[in-house]
C-alpha atoms as a printed R data frame, in Angstrom:
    type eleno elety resid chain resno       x      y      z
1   ATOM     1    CA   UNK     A     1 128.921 13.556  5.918
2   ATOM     2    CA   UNK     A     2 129.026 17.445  6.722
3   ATOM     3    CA   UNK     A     3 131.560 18.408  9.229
4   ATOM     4    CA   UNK     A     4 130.929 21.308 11.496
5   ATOM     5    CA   UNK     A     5 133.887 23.217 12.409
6   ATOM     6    CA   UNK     A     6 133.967 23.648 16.303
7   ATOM     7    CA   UNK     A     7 134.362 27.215 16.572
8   ATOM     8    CA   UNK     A     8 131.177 28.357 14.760
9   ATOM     9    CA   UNK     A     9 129.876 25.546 17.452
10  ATOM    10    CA   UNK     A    10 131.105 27.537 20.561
11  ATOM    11    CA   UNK     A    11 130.339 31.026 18.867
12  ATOM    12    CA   UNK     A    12 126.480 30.129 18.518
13  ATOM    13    CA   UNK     A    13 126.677 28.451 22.446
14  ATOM    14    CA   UNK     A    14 128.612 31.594 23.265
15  ATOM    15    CA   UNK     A    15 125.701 33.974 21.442
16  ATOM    16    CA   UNK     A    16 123.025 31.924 23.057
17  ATOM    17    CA   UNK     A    17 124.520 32.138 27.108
18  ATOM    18    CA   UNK     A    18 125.001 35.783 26.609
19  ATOM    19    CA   UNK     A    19 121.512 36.242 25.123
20  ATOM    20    CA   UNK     A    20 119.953 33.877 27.917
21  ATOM    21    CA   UNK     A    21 122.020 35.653 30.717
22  ATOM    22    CA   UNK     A    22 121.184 38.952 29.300
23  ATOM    23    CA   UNK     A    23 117.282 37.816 29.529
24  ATOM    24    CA   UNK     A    24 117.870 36.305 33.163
25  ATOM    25    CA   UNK     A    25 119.659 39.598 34.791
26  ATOM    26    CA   UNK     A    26 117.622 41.810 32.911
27  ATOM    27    CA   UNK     A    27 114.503 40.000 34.174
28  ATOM    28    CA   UNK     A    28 115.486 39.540 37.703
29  ATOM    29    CA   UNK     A    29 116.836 43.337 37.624
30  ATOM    30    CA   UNK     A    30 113.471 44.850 37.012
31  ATOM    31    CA   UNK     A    31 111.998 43.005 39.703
32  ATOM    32    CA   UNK     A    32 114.583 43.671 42.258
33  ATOM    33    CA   UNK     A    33 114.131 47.584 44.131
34  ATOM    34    CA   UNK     A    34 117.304 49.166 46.466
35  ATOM    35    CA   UNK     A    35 115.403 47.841 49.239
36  ATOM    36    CA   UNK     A    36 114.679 44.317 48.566
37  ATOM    37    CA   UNK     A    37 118.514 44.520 47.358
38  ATOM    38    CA   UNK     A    38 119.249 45.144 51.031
39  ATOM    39    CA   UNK     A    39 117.139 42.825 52.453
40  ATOM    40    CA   UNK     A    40 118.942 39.896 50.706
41  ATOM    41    CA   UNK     A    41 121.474 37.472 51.812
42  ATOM    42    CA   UNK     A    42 125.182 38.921 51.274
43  ATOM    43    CA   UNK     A    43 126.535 36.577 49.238
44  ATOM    44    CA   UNK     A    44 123.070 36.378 46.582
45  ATOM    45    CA   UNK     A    45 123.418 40.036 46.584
46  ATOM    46    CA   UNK     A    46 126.715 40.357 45.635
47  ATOM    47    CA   UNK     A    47 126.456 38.232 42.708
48  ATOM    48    CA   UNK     A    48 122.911 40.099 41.557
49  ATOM    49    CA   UNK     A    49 124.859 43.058 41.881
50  ATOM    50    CA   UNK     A    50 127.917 41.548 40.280
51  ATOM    51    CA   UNK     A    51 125.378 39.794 37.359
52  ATOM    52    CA   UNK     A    52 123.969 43.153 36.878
53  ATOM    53    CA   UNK     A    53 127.553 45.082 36.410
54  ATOM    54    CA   UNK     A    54 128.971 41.867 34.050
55  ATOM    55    CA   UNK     A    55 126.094 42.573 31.668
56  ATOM    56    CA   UNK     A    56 126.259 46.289 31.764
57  ATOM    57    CA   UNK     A    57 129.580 45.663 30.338
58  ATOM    58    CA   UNK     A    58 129.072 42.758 28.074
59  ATOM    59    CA   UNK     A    59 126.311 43.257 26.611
60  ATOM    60    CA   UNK     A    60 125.409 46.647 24.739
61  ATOM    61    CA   UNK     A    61 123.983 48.038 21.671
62  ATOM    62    CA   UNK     A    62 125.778 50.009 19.491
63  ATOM    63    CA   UNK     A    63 125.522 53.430 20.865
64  ATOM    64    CA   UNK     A    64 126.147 51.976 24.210
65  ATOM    65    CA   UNK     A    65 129.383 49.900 23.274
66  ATOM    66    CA   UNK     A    66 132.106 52.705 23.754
67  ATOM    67    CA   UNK     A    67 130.785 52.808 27.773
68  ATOM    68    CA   UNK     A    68 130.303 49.096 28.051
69  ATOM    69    CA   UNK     A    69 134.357 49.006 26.981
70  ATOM    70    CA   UNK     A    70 134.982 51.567 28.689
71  ATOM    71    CA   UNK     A    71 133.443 50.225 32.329
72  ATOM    72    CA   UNK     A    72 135.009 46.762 31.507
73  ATOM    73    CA   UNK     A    73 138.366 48.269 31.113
74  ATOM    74    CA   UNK     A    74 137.449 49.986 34.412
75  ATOM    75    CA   UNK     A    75 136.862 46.518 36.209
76  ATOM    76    CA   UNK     A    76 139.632 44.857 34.377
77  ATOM    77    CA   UNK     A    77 142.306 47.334 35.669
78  ATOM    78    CA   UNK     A    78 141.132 46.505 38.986
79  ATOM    79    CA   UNK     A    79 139.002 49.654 40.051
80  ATOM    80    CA   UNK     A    80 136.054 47.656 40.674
81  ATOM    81    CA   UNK     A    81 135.924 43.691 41.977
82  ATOM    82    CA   UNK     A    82 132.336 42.095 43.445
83  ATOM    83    CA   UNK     A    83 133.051 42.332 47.335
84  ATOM    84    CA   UNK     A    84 133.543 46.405 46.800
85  ATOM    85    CA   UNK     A    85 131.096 47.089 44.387
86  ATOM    86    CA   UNK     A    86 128.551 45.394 46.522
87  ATOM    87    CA   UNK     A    87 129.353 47.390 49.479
88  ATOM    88    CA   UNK     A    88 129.384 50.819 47.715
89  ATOM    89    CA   UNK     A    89 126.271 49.989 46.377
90  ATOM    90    CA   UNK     A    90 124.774 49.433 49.779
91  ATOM    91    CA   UNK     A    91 126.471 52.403 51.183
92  ATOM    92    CA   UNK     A    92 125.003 53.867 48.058
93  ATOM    93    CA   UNK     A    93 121.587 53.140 48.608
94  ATOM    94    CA   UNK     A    94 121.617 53.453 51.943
95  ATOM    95    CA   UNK     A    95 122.957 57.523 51.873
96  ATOM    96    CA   UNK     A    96 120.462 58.243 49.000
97  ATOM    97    CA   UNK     A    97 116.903 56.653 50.248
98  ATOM    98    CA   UNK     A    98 115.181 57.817 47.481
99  ATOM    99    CA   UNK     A    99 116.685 54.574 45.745
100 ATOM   100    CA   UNK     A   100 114.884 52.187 48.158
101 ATOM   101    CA   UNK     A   101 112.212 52.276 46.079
102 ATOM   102    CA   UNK     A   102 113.814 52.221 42.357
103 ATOM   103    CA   UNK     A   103 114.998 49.271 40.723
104 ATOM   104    CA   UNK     A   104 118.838 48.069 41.923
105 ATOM   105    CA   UNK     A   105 120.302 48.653 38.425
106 ATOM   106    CA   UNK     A   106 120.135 52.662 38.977
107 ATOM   107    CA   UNK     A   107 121.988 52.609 42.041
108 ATOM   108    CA   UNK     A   108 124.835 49.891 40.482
109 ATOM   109    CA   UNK     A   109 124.594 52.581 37.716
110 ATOM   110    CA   UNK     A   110 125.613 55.009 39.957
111 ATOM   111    CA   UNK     A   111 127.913 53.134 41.613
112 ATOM   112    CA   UNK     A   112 129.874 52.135 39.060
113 ATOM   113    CA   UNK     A   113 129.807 55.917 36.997
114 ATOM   114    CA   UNK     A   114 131.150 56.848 40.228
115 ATOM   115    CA   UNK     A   115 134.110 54.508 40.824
116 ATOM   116    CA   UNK     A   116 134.860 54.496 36.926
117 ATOM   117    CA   UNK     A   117 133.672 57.689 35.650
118 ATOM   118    CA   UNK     A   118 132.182 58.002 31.888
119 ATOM   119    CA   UNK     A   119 134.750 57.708 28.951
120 ATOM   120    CA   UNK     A   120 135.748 60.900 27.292
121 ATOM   121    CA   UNK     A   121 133.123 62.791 25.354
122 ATOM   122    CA   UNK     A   122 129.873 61.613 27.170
123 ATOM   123    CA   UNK     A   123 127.949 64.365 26.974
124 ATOM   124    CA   UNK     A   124 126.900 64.661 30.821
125 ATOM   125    CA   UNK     A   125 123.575 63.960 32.101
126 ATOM   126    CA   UNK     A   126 121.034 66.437 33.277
């Protein structure tokens, strides 16, 4: 009888949740503009927004992992929680209505590059 050890179990479960969450937001993100974000219920737009911001910092490739950390230390040390990143991406949307019609992950972009800044050496953006 083979024995499987239980943390290569919980890795591969772990792997698969982050893969499948990473298709779910990405999926949903696309399909979501500024202005449908505003149009939806408070609390279901808080957690997109919040779903979006967990994945822009969990999930990266490997140019993109020094910001991910970087944003996650941001939200760890308390800068940014789901009740005020929701409402500073309304505001946010709201004050710039060009973003009405782009999809929501540009604004929480924004948002969030605001609140936290970009880690040291990022070349700044056009």
């Amino acid at each position: 009888m083979t024995q499987i050890h239980s943390d290569s179990i919980g890795g591969v479960m772990r792997r698969a949740v982050l893969v499948l969450a990473a298709m779910v937001v990405s999926t949903a993100a696309h399909a979501i503009t500024g202005a449908e974000l505003l149009q939806l219920d408070g609390n279901y737009g808080r957690g997109f927004v919040w779903g979006v911001a967990t994945a822009l910092t969990s999930i990266a490739g490997k140019d993109e992992m020094a910001t991910a950390r970087y944003r996650r230390d941001c939200f760890v040390n308390g800068k940014v929680d789901d009740r005020s990143l929701y409402t500073a991406v309304i505001a946010w949307i709201r004050n710039h209505p060009a973003e009405l019609a782009t999809e929501a992950p540009g604004p929480i972009i924004s948002v969030i590059n605001e609140k936290c800044g970009m880690p040291p050496g990022t070349p700044p953006k056009p």
